[in-house]
C-alpha positions as CSV (number, residue, x, y, z in Angstrom):
1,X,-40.7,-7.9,-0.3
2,X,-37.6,-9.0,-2.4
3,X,-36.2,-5.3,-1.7
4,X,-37.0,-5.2,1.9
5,X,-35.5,-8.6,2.4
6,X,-32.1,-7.2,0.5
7,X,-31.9,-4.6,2.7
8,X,-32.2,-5.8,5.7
9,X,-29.4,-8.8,4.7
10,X,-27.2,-5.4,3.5
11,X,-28.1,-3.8,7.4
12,X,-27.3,-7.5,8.8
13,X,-23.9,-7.2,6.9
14,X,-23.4,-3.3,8.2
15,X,-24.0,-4.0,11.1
16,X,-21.1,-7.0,11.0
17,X,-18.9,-4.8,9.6
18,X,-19.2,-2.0,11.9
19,X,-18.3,-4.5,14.7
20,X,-15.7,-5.8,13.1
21,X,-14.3,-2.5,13.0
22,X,-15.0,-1.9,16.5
23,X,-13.0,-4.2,17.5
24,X,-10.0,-3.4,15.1
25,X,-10.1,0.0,16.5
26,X,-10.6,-1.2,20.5
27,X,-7.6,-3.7,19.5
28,X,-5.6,-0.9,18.3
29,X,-6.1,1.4,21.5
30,X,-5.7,-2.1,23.9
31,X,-3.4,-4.0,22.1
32,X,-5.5,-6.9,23.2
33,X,-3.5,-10.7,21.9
34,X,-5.9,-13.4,22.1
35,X,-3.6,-15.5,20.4
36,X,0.3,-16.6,22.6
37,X,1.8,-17.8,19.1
38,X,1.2,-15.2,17.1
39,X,1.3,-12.2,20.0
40,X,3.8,-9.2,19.1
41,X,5.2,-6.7,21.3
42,X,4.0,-3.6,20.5
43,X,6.4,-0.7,19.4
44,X,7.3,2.3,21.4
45,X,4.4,5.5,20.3
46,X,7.0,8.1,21.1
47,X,8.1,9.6,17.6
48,X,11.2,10.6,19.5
49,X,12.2,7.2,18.5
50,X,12.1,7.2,15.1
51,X,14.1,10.1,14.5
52,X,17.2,7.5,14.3
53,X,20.8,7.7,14.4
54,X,22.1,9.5,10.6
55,X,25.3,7.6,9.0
56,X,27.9,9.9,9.6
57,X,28.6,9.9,5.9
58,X,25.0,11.4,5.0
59,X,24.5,13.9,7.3
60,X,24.7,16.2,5.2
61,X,21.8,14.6,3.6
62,X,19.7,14.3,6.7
63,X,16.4,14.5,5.4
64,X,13.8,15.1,8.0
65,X,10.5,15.8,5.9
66,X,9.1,15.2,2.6
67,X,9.3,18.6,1.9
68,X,13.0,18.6,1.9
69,X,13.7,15.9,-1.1
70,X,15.2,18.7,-3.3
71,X,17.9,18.5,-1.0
72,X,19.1,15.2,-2.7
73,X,20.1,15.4,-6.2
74,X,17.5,13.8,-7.9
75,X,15.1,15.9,-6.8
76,X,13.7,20.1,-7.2
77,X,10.5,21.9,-7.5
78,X,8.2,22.8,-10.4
79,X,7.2,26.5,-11.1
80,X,4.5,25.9,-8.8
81,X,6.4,24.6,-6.1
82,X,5.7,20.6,-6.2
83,X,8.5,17.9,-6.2
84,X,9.3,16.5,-9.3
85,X,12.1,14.3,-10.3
86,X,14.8,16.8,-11.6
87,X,16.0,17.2,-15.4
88,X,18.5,14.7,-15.9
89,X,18.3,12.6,-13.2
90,X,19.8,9.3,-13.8
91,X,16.7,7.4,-13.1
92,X,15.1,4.9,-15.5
93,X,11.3,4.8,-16.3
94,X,9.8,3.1,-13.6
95,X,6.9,0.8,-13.5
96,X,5.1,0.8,-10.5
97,X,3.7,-2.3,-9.4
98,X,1.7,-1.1,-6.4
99,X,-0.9,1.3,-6.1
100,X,-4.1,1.8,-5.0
101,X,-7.7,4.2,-5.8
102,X,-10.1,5.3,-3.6
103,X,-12.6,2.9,-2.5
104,X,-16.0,3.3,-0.8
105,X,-18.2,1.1,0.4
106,X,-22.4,0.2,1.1
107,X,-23.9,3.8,1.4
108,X,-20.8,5.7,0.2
109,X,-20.8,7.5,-2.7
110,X,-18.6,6.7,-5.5
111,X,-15.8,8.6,-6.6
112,X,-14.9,10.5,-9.2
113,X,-11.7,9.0,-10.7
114,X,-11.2,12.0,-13.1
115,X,-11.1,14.1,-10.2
116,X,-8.2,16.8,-9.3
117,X,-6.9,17.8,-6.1
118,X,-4.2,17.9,-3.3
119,X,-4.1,14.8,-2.2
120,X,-4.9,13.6,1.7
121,X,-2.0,10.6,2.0
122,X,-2.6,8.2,4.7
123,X,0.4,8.8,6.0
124,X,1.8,12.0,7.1
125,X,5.8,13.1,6.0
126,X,5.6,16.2,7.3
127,X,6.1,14.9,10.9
128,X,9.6,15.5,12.0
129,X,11.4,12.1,10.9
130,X,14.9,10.6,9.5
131,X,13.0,10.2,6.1
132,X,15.3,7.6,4.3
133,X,16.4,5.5,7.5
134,X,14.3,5.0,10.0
135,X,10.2,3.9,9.2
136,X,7.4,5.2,11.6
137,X,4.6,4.6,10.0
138,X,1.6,4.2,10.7
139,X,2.0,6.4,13.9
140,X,-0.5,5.9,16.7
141,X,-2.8,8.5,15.7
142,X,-2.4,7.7,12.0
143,X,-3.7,4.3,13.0
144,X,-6.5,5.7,15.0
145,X,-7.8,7.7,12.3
146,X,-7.9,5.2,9.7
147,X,-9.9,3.0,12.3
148,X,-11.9,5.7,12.5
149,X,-12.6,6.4,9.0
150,X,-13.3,2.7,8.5
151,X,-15.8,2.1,10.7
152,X,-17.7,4.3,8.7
153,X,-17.0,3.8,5.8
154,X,-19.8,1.7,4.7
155,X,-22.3,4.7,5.6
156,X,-20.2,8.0,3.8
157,X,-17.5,7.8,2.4
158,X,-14.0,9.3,4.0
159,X,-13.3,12.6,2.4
160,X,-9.6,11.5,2.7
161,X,-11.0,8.4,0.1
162,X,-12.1,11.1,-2.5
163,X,-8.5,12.9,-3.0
164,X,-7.5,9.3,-4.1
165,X,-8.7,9.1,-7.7
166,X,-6.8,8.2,-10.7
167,X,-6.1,11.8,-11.9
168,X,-4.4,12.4,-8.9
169,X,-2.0,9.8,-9.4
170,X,-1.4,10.3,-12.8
171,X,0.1,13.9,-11.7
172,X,2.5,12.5,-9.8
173,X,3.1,9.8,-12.2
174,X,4.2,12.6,-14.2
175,X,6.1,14.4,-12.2
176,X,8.2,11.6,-11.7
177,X,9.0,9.5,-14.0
178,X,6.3,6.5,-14.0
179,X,5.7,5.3,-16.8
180,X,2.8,2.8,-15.6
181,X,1.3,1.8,-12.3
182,X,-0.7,-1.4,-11.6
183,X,-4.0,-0.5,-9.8
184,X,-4.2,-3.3,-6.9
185,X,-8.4,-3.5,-6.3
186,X,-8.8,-4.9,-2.5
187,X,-12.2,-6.9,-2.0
188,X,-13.7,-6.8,1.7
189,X,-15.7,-9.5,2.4
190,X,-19.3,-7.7,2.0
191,X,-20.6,-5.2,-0.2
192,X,-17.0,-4.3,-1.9
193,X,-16.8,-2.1,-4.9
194,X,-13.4,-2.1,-4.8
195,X,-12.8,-4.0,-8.3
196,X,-15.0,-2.0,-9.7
197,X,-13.7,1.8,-9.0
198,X,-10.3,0.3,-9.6
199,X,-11.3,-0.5,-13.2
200,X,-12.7,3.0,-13.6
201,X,-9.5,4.2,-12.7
202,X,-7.8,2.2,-15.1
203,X,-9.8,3.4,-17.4
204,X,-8.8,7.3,-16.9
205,X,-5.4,6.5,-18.7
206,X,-3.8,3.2,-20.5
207,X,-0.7,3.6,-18.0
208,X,-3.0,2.5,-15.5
209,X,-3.3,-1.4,-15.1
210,X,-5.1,-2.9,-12.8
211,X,-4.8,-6.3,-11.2
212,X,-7.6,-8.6,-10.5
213,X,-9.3,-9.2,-6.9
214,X,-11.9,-11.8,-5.4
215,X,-12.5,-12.4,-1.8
216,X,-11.7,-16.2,-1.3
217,X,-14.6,-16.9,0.9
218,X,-16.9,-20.2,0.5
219,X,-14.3,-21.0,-2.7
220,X,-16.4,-23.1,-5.5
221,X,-16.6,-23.9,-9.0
222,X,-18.4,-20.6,-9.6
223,X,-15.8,-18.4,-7.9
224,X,-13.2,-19.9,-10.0
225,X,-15.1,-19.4,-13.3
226,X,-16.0,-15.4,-12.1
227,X,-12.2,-15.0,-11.2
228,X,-11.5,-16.2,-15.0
229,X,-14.2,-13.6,-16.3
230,X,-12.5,-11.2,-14.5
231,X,-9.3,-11.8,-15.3
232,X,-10.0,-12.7,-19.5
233,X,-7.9,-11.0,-21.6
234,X,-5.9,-8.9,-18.7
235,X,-2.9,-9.0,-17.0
236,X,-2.7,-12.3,-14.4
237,X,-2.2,-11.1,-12.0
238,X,-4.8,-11.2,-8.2
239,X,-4.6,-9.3,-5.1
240,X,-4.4,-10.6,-1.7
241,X,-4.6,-8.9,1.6
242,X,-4.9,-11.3,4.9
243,X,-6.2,-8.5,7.0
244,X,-8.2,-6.8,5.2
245,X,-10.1,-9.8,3.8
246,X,-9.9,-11.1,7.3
247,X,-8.4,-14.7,6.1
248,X,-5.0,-16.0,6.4
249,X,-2.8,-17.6,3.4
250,X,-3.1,-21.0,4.5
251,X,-7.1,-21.0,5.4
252,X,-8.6,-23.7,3.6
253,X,-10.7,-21.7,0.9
254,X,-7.5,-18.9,-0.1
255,X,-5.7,-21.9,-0.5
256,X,-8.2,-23.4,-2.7
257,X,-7.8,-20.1,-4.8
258,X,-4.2,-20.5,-4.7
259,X,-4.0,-23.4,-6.0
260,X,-6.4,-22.6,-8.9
261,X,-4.0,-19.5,-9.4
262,X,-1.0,-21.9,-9.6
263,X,-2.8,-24.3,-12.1
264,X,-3.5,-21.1,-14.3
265,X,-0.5,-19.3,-14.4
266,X,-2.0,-16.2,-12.4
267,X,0.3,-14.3,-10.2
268,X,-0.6,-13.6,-5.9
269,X,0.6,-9.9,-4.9
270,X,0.0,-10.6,-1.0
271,X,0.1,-8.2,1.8
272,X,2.3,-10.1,4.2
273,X,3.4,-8.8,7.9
274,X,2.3,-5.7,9.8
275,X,3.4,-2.6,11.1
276,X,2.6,-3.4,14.6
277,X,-0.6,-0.8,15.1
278,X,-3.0,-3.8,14.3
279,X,-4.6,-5.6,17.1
280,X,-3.1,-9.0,17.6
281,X,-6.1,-11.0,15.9
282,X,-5.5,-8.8,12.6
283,X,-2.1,-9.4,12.9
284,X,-2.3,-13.3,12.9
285,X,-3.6,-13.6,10.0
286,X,-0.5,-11.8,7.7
287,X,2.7,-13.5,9.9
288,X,5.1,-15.3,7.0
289,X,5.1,-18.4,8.1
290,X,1.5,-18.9,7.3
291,X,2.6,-18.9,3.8
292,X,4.4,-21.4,3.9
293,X,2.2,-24.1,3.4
294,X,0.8,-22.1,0.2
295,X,3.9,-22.0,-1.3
296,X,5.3,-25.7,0.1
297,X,2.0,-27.3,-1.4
298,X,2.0,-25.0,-4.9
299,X,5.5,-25.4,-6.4
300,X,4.0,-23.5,-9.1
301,X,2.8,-21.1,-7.3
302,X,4.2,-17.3,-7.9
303,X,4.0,-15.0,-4.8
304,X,5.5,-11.0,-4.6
305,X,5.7,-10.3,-1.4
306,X,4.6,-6.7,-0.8
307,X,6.4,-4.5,1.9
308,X,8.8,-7.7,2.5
309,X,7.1,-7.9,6.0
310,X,6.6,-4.4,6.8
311,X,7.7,-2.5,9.6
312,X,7.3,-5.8,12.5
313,X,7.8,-8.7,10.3
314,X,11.3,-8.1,7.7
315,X,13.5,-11.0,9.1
316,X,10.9,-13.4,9.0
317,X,9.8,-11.9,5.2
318,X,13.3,-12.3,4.2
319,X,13.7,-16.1,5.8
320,X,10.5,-17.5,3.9
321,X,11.3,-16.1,0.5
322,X,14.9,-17.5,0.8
323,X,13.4,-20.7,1.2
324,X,11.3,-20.4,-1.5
325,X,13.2,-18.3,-3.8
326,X,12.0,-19.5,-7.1
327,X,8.7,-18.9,-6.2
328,X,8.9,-15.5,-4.5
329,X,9.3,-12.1,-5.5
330,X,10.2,-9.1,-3.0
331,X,8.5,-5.8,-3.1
332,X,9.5,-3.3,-0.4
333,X,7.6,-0.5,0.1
334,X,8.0,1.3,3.7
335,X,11.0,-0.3,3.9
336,X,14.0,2.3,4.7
337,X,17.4,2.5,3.8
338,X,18.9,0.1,5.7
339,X,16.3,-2.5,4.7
340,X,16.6,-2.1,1.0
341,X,20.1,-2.8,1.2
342,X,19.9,-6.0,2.9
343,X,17.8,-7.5,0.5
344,X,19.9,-5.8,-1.9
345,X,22.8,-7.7,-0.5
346,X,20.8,-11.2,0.0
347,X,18.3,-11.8,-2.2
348,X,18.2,-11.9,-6.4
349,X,18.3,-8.5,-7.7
350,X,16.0,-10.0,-10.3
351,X,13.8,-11.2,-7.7
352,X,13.0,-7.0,-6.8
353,X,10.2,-5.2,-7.9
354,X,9.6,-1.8,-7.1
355,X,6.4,-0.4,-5.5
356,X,4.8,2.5,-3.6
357,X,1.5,1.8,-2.4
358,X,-0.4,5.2,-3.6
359,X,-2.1,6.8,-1.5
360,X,-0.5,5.3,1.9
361,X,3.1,6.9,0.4
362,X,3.4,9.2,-1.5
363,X,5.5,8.3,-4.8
364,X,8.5,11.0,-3.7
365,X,9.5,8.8,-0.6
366,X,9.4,5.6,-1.7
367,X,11.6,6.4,-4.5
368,X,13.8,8.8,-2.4
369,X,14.9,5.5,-0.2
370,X,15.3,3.8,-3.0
371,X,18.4,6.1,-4.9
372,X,19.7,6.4,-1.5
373,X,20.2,2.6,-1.2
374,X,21.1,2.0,-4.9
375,X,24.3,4.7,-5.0
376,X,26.8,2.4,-6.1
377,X,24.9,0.1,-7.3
378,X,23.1,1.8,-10.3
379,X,23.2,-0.7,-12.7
380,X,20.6,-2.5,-11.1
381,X,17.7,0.2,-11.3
382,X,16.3,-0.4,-14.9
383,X,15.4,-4.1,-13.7
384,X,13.9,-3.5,-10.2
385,X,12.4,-0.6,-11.3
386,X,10.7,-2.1,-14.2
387,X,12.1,-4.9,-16.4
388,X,11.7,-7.7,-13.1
389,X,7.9,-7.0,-13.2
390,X,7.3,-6.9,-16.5
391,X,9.3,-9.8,-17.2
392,X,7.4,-11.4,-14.6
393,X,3.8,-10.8,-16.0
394,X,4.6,-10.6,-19.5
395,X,4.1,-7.1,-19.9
396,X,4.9,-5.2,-22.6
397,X,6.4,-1.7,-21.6
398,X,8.1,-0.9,-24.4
């Protein structure tokens, strides 16, 4: 009785799921808006567009695939033909602050973390692109497929999902130059085992750290006592992702859970903005100025920022954390050139942190964009790099 009755509450929950990412994918293909305050205009599909105009200064440098990084100086191939940071490359050991395993779901079947094998990114650099300054992803069919692949997922698991293991990004770890990476679990409001594969992960190497993760939902005395157990003796540090875990910052229960983060010293990495390939209803619940009240109510509160807005969302990004600079830290991956430099320009160089978001990137690109929009400002690459995030969560690196 007891196991029928749990299996038709995990079918109920399927079933929920699968709708709900139904509609992510119908809202993807429509581009439906239910909501006039937070509606976006959607961006051109044509790919022509984001080939970009090339500063005449680089062009020798154009870069328009991943495949062509050993064009820069920083960069050559192994004896088996893979990118790797080249011998003597002035870069600093980095510490990566956002990454991500594979994760399946319900039905799926776990993976193997120690697995190895070339690895299916969710995004594709091969398409014909200005690499360092202009961002295009996800295209249209990019965001298609992931749909796809999610409404799925809680029945098999993606085979995509199974190239993502901890082995996998250890090798590129290796090849160049990061010397830790913090394993950011993501936790789906039914039937995740996010948090869990993410800690077998980190348990395939100490460079690997991982983060803690809770899905705010129904927030009580006994969610804040399990996000303590999880979080005993570890790094303090949570993930949040608004569209994913289908709640805005400043819905009553994730700002319950803020605030007990503020009280205890833990630290919020937050997905915040969107590319523009979400439907509209996804997309309301990551817009900036719904952390506001978060941050306005918390003062000690302590929010990165990851992708500083993403591809839709930068200016706004950029406005909130100047307003609340003492509480906000910038991490910008996806961000190009251009982008980099801003907040290099604006915003506290010790306020940076540096991340990739493994598997969506892979590690090459992010940090291609990144020595392209530090040349002449070198100096400041050991801190975003590494020393403003450990500093920040009282790591020790050394």
């Amino acid at each position: 009785m007891a196991m029928n009755m749990r299996r038709r509450k995990f079918l109920k929950a399927a079933g929920v799921v699968l709708a709900g990412a139904g509609l992510v994918e119908f809202g993807a293909r429509t581009g439906i808006r239910p909501s006039k305050r937070f509606s976006v205009k959607r961006p051109d599909p044509d790919l022509n567009a984001f080939l970009g105009d090339i500063p005449e200064s680089k062009q020798d440098r154009a870069i328009m695939r991943m495949s062509e990084l050993d064009r820069l100086p920083w960069f050559e191939r192994d004896e088996a033909g893979m990118m790797r940071l080249a011998p003597g490359a002035d870069v600093p050991p980095i510490l990566d602050c956002h990454t991500h395993v594979g994760w399946s779901l319900g039905f799926g079947a776990d993976i193997d973390m120690t697995a190895r094998s070339p690895v299916a990114y969710f995004f594709d650099h091969e398409i014909p692109q200005n690499l360092l300054y202009v961002q295009m992803h996800p295209t249209v069919s990019e965001a298609e497929k992931i749909a796809q692949e999610t409404k799925w997922s809680l029945l098999r698991t993606p085979e995509r999902n199974r190239t993502h293991t901890a082995a996998n990004l250890l090798d590129e770890m290796n090849r160049f130059r990061h010397d830790h990476a913090i394993l950011l679990p993501i936790e789906i409001p039914v039937h995740s085992r996010h948090l869990e594969q993410t800690r077998r992960g980190e348990q395939v190497d100490a460079r690997l750290v991982s983060f803690g993760g809770i899905h705010p939902r129904r927030w009580s005395d006994e969610k804040e006592a399990q996000l303590a157990e999880i979080l005993e003796g570890r790094v303090r540090g949570i993930k949040f992702h608004p569209p994913f875990q289908f709640m805005a910052p400043d819905a009553p229960d994730a700002m319950r859970m803020f605030q007990w983060c503020a009280e205890n010293d833990v630290v919020v990495l937050t997905h915040i903005g969107f590319t523009g390939r979400e439907p509209a209803f996804i997309r309301a619940y990551s817009e900036p100025e719904r952390f506001i009240a978060p941050l306005r109510a918390f003062p000690k509160l302590k929010m990165i920022f990851a992708h500083t807005g993403s591809r839709a969302r930068f200016p706004e990004t950029l406005a909130v954390a100047k307003q609340y600079r003492d509480q906000v830290w910038l991490e910008f991956t996806g961000q190009p050139v251009p982008a980099i430099k801003q907040l290099l320009d604006e915003y506290d160089h010790e306020k940076l942190v540096y991340g990739t978001d493994w598997p969506f990137y892979p590690l090459c690109v992010s940090l291609a964009r990144f020595l392209v929009a530090t040349e002449g400002r070198e100096a400041s690459r050991p801190a975003i790099l590494r020393d403003n995030f450990a500093r920040l969560m009282n790591m020790d690196v050394t």
